[in-house]
Structures are given as C-alpha cells and as structure tokens.
C-alpha positions, 0 to 999 in steps of 0.5 A: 241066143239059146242057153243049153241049160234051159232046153234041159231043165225045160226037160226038152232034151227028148224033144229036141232029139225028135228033130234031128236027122238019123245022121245027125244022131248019130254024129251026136252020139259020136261025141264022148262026153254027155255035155258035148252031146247035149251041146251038138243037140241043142244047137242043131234041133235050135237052128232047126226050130229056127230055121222052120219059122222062117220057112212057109211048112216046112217042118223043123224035121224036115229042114233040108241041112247040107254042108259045103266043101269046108264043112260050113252048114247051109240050107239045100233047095234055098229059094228063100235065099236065107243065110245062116251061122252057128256058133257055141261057148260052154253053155251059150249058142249063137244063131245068126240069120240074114236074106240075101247076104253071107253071115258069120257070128261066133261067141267064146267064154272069156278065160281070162288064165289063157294065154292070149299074148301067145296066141295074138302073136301068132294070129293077129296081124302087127296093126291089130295086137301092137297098136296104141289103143291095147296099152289101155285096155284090158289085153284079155277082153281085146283078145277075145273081141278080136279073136271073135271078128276073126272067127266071124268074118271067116265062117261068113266066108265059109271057109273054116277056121281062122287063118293067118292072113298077112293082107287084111286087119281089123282096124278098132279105132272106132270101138262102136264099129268094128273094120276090115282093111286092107294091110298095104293101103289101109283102105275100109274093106267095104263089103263086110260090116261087123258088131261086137258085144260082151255079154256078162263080161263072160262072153264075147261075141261078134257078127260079120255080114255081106253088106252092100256099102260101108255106110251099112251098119249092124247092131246086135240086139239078143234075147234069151229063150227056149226054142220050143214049138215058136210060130213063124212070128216069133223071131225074138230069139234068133239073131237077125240083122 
C-alpha cells in the first residue's frame, strides 16, 4: 500500500518521474488535472521500485512493462514468472504480487452518498444483492465489499472491466472467506481464492489469486510506506500472497 501523499511530501516527485519510461511520461502528462498525473506517476514509478526488488539487476528504469490485448499490464521477458496488479482510490495504491499465479487486487474510497442500489441492480447477480445476509448489514460497505471482488476477480483474469456475468456469484456466507460459484449449480468455483478487507472504514479492498484447490486460502496483511531506494529484502511494502 503506497499513500501518494507521502511520495510527495517526501518531495520524491521528480524522483519518482526519473523512473518512468518516455511513453509513460507522456501518458502522464496526457492526463488534465495535476492530481491525476501525480496519481499515474506515483503508481507506475511504485510498481516499477516494486517490481525491480524482486528482479536480480534489473533496474527499476529498466523494468520491462507491456500490456495485453485488454490493457492489463504485464512484465515482458517474464522468466521469473512474476504476476502482478495495480489498483488506486483518491490517495491509496495497491500492489499486488504473486509467482506462478494470476492476481487482481483493487481498492475503492467508500462514498457512502452514492447510489449503490442502482448500480447493485445492474451488476450484481439476484444470489449477491437480494440474499438474506444484506438486511443486516450495512448495504453501502456490502456494495463496496462486492464490488471490489468483482473488480479484482476480473483484472486477475485480465480482461478489463466489470461485466455482467449471469453464470457465476460470489457467495458471502462465510464473511472471512469470500467464494465464486458456479449460478446453476452452486458449486465453489475452486481455482480462484479471494480476501476482502476495510481499510479506515474509508476504503475497500480485495485480492483475487490463481490458487491450486479451495483449501488455499489468502490473507491480506498491508504496511504503509514510501517506496524509495528499497533492497531486494525489503517486501514489506508490496502485497504479497
């Protein structure tokens, strides 16, 4: 977890823009507003700082970042086998890191004015928004708790953004482990494995990984801190599962 404030009253801004590829300066600078520029730059030099910890010399300038047909970004040249995802709210960002396996992490700021029962009954499959756990909860955090595993499951399948999907839902029953089923029959959709947590009751965010059975299981365990000159032994601040 990266808080972009941070980065820039370290005063790591020029910094952080040393890192980043010509084409990503200039889709930074594509962007109107300064406060989504900064948010595009600390995000992507972030993933780069990240990304070249775990990569034996190879510098975060030289971080090699491609993107697949739906504009998922992914290491080129991979023989680490190293999967990752990215995912920013307002000031927080995300970065989710796995071996081997697919990954989706996303993170929202909770706007409790927004109207999230117009939007549940558009997205949200009948067996997720009309079930008999949502009476007694809190509707706007269930939204939100949803609505990330949606975005998370999706961006670790790598294929854009929440659709509408009439055969699969998320069962919450067991609140402490989030699972994907299958609509006909009901049946745990194994190959996937989720975690969900608030973070300052101001955000939601959830983590979606490849896993090899049900019984795998995912915890999300997140430290804030400046991503600024780290070793390869300092992992502390990436989300790693």
């Amino acid at each position: 977890m990266i808080d972009s404030q941070s980065v820039i009253s370290h005063r790591l801004v020029d910094e952080y823009k040393s890192v980043l590829s010509e084409a990503e300066n200039a889709r930074m600078l594509s962007f109107k507003s300064t406060q989504r520029q900064q948010q595009y730059l600390i995000a992507r030099a972030s993933l780069r700082f990240i990304l070249s910890s775990y990569l034996p010399s190879i510098s975060p300038q030289a971080v090699n970042l491609n993107i697949n047909r739906f504009g998922k970004p992914l290491l080129g040249d991979n023989d680490n086998k190293l999967h990752f995802n990215v995912s920013h709210s307002q000031d927080k960002i995300l970065i989710g890191i796995a071996s081997d396996r697919r990954i989706g992490v996303d993170i929202e700021h909770i706007n409790a004015k927004r109207n999230v029962e117009r939007i549940a009954e558009h997205y949200f499959h009948p067996r997720e928004w009309h079930c008999d756990a949502l009476p007694s909860v809190d509707s706007v955090c269930y939204f939100y708790k949803l609505w990330t595993l949606k975005e998370a499951f999706v961006k670790a399948e790598g294929k854009g953004r929440v659709v509408i999907d009439s055969s699969i839902y998320f069962d919450l029953t067991y609140t402490d482990k989030p699972r994907l089923c299958h609509s006909d029959s009901q049946k745990v959709i194994s190959q996937w494995a989720f975690a969900h947590k608030m973070l300052l009751q101001d955000y939601s965010l959830s983590v979606a990984k490849e896993v090899a059975s049900e019984d795998d299981a995912i915890e999300i365990s997140l430290t804030e801190v400046v991503p600024q000159h780290f070793t390869s032994h300092e992992k502390s601040w990436s989300l790693k599962i």
